[in-house]
C-alpha positions as CSV (number, residue, x, y, z in Angstrom):
1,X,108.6,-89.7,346.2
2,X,106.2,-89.2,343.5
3,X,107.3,-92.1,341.3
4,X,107.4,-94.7,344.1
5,X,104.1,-93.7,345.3
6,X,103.1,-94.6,341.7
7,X,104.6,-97.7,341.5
8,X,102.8,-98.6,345.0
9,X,99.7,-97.8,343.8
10,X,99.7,-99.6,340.4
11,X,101.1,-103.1,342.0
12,X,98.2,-102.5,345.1
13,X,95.6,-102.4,342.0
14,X,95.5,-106.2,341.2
15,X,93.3,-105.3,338.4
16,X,94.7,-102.2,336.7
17,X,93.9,-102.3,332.9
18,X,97.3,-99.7,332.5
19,X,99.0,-101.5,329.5
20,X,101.4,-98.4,329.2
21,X,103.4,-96.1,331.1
22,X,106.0,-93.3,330.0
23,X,107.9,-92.0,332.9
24,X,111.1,-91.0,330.4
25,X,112.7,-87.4,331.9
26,X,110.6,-87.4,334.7
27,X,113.1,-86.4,337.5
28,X,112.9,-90.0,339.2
29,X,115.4,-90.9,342.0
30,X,116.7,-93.9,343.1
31,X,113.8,-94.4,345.6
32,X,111.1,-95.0,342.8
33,X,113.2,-98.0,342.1
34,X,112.2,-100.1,344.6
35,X,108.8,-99.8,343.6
36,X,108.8,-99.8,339.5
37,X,111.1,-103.0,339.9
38,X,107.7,-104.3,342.3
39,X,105.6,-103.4,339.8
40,X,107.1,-105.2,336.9
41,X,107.1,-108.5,338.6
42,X,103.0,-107.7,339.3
43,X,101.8,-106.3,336.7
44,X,99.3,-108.5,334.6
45,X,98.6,-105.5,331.8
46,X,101.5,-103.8,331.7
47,X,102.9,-103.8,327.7
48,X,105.3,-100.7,327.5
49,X,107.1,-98.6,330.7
50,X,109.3,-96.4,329.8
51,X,112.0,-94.7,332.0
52,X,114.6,-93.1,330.0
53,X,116.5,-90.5,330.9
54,X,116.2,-90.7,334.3
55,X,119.7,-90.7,335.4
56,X,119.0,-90.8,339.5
57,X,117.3,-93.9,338.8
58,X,119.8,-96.0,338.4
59,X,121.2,-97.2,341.8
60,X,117.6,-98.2,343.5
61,X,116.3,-99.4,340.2
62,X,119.6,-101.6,339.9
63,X,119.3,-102.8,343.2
64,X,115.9,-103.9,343.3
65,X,116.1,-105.6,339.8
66,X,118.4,-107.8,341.8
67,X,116.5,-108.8,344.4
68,X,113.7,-110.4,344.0
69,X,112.8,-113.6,341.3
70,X,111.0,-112.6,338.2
71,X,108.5,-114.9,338.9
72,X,105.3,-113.1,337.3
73,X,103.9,-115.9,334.5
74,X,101.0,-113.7,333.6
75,X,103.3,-110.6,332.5
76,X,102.4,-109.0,329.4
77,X,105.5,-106.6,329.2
78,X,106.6,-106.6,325.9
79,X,108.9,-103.3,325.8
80,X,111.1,-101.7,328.9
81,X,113.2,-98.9,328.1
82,X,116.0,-98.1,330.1
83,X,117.6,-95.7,328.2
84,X,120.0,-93.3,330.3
85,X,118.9,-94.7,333.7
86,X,122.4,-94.6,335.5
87,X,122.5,-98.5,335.9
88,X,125.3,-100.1,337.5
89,X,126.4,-103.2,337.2
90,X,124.2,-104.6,340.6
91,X,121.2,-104.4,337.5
92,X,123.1,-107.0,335.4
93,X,121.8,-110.3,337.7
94,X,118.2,-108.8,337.3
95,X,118.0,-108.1,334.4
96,X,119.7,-111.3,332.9
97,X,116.8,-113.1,335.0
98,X,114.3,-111.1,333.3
99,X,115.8,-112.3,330.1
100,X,115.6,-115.8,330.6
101,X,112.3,-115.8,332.2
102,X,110.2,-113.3,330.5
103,X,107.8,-114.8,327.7
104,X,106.4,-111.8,326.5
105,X,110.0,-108.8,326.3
106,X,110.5,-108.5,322.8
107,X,112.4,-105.4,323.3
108,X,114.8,-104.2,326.2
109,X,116.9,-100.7,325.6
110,X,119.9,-100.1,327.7
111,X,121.8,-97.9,326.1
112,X,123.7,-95.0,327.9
113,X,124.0,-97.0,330.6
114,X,128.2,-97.2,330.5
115,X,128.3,-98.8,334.0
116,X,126.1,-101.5,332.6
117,X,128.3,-103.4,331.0
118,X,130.5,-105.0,333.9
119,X,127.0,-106.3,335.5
120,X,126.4,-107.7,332.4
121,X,129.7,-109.7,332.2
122,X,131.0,-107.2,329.1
């Protein structure tokens, strides 16, 4: 509950100046998900979020990365780990979109993810 009502708050600040956040082994289930996937379509200042090791994560963070269109032109994200987040193969369609629309990723870790790699076509 505590990292989606995080994630509500940073995307309801507009103006947040927050360029990064390290959320690695912090316990977060698949409800805070929803919300960090939210948050990276919103975010103008966001550079670095970092979630590793967060194995709970994986189903609601997969889900949500699926959704909705990465749409955000003024994103500044450069770095999104995803280290050891349990994600599934419903995260592959997401995160390919985030691949061909992001200007700014220059690096994405997905590693430990084993379920992963059918969503990604692997």
């Amino acid at each position: 509950a505590a990292g989606a009502a995080l994630a509500q708050a940073l995307q309801a600040n507009a103006e947040s100046r927050l360029r990064e956040l390290f959320l690695d082994r912090t316990g977060l289930g698949p409800a805070a998900g929803a919300g960090l996937a939210a948050l990276l379509r919103s975010s103008r200042s966001l550079e670095e979020l970092e979630l590793s090791r967060n194995p709970q994560l994986g189903e609601g963070l997969g889900a949500a990365l699926s959704e909705a269109p990465w749409a955000n032109t003024e994103s500044k994200l450069r770095e999104l780990h995803l280290n050891g987040t349990g994600l599934g193969p419903a995260a592959g369609a997401g995160l390919a979109e985030l691949l061909r629309s992001s200007r700014s990723l220059e690096k994405l870790v997905l590693n430990n993810n084993p379920e992963l790699g059918d969503g990604l076509g692997a």
